[in-house]
Structure formats: C-alpha cells, structure tokens
N, C-alpha and C positions, 0 to 999 in steps of 0.2 A: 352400286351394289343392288341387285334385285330384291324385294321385299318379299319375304312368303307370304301367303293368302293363310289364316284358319277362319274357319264356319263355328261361330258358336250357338248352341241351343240358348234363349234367352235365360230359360225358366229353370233348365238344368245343369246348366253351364257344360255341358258335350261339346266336347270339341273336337275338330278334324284339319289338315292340312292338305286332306284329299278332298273329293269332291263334296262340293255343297248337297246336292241329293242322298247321302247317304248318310244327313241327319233326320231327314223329315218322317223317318218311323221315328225317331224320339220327341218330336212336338206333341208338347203337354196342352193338348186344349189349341181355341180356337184363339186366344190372345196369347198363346205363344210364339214366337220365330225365330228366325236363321238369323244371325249378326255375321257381317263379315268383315272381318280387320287386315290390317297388314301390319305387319311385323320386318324387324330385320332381321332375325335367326330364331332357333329352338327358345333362346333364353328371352320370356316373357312372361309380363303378369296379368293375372284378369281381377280388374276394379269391379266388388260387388256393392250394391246397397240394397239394404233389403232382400238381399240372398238373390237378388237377379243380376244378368252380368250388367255393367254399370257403363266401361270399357277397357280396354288393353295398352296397354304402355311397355314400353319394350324392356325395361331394366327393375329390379328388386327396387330397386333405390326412387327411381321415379313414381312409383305404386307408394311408395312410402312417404315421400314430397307430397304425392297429390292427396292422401286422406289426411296429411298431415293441412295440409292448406283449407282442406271442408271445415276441420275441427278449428281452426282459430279464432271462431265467434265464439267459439265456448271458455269460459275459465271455472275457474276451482278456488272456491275459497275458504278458510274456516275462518268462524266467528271467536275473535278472541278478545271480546269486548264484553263488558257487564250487560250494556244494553242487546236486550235480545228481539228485539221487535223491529223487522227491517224491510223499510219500503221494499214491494218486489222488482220496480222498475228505476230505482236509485240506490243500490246497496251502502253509498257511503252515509243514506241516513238511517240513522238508528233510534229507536226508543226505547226507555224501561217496562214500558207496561204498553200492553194497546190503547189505553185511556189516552195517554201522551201520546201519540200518534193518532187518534182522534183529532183529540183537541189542536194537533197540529194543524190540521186537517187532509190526514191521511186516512182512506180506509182501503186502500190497496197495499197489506201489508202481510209478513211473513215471519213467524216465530220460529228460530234459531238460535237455539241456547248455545250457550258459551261453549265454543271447543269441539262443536258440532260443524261440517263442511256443509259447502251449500255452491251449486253449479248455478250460471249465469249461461245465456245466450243471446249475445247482441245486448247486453247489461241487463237482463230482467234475468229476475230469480224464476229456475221453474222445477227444482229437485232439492230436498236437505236431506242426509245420511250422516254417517258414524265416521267412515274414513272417505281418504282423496280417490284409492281405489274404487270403492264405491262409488263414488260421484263420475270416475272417470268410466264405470260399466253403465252409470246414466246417460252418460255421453252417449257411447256405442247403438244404445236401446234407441236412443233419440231419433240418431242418424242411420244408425244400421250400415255404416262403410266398412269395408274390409277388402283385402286382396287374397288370392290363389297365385302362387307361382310355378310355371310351370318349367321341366327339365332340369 
C-alpha cells in the first residue's frame, strides 16, 4: 500500500497533502519548518509538545499509547498518613515535623498534609495540590504532550 506524503508547519501545525511549497507563506519565523511524514490514509494523528508538532502516527489509538508511554514516570499520589513531612526524592519516607526529618538527617524535604495529592517524576516529588485531577494538569504543564486528530 502506498503511503500519503503530509507537510506540516512545525510551529502551526498547517498541514497539506499537496505540495510542500505551498506551506512556506505560513513559516513562523526563522526557527520555524516544513516536517514531512508519511502516513497510510486520511485517518491520522499529530503528536504535540509544547504546542509544536512533536510527530504523526497513523491511528487515534497509537497517539494515545505513545503519550500514554511519556507520562509513565509520572505517578499521583495522596498523602494519607499523619506524617506530613516527606523526603522529596524517597516518598516512602515520612516525618511528623521537619525537626524529625532533620534530625534524621534529611533536609531535602516536602510538606504534604494529610489527604493532600502530591505527583512524583522518576520518584521525586516536584508538585502538591487538592485533587488527582489537579496533580494530573501538573503532569500536562510538566510535559506539554497532546495529540490533534485528523479526519
């Protein structure tokens, strides 16, 4: 089966399935450019981060495998323990007070009160919020992955 050609604008995500030249009035700036992919039909997604195109994979589902595969360093967690003081790069340890966690001799440490979420990346804490929603638009902000589908 022959692949279709699209030209995408990096910066605007413009896209064409016709000629590559008939982007280059919409390049934004001088570190903007042309992408060019191949696809197998109409039905494809464009991977962004950071609101620029990222790349294209052919199926809804696949665009949703691959952000899902970026975000897997990340987890979500709430604190439902008394202790609220919690290393930021070992979250299974906890302290009551920062004093204890001193004297531990921790001073890379992160207060999270009871019942409060708190998101990890590669096990270090680096966000605490009210809910998992919340911690999960920290995610987003972090990485800035998303997909556009097209057709």
């Amino acid at each position: 089966m022959d692949k279709l050609r699209i030209y995408i604008t990096k910066k605007n995500q413009i896209w064409t399935m016709g000629e590559k030249e008939a982007l280059l009035e919409y390049l934004d700036g001088e570190d903007d450019e042309i992408l060019q992919f191949a696809v197998p039909d109409k039905d494809f997604a464009i991977i962004l981060k950071n609101d620029l195109t990222y790349s294209v994979v052919s199926t809804r589902q696949e665009a949703v495998d691959f952000i899902s595969n970026i975000y897997r360093n990340y987890s979500v967690y709430q604190n439902n323990d008394d202790r609220s003081y919690i290393t930021r790069d070992d979250h299974e340890r906890k302290y009551f007070t920062s004093a204890d966690a001193q004297a531990d001799g921790v001073f890379d440490y992160i207060f999270v009160p009871k019942g409060k979420y708190y998101i990890t990346k590669y096990g270090k804490i680096f966000a605490v919020g009210n809910s998992e929603q919340e911690m999960q638009q920290k995610m987003y902000e972090h990485y800035k992955a998303k997909y556009t589908f097209s057709y």
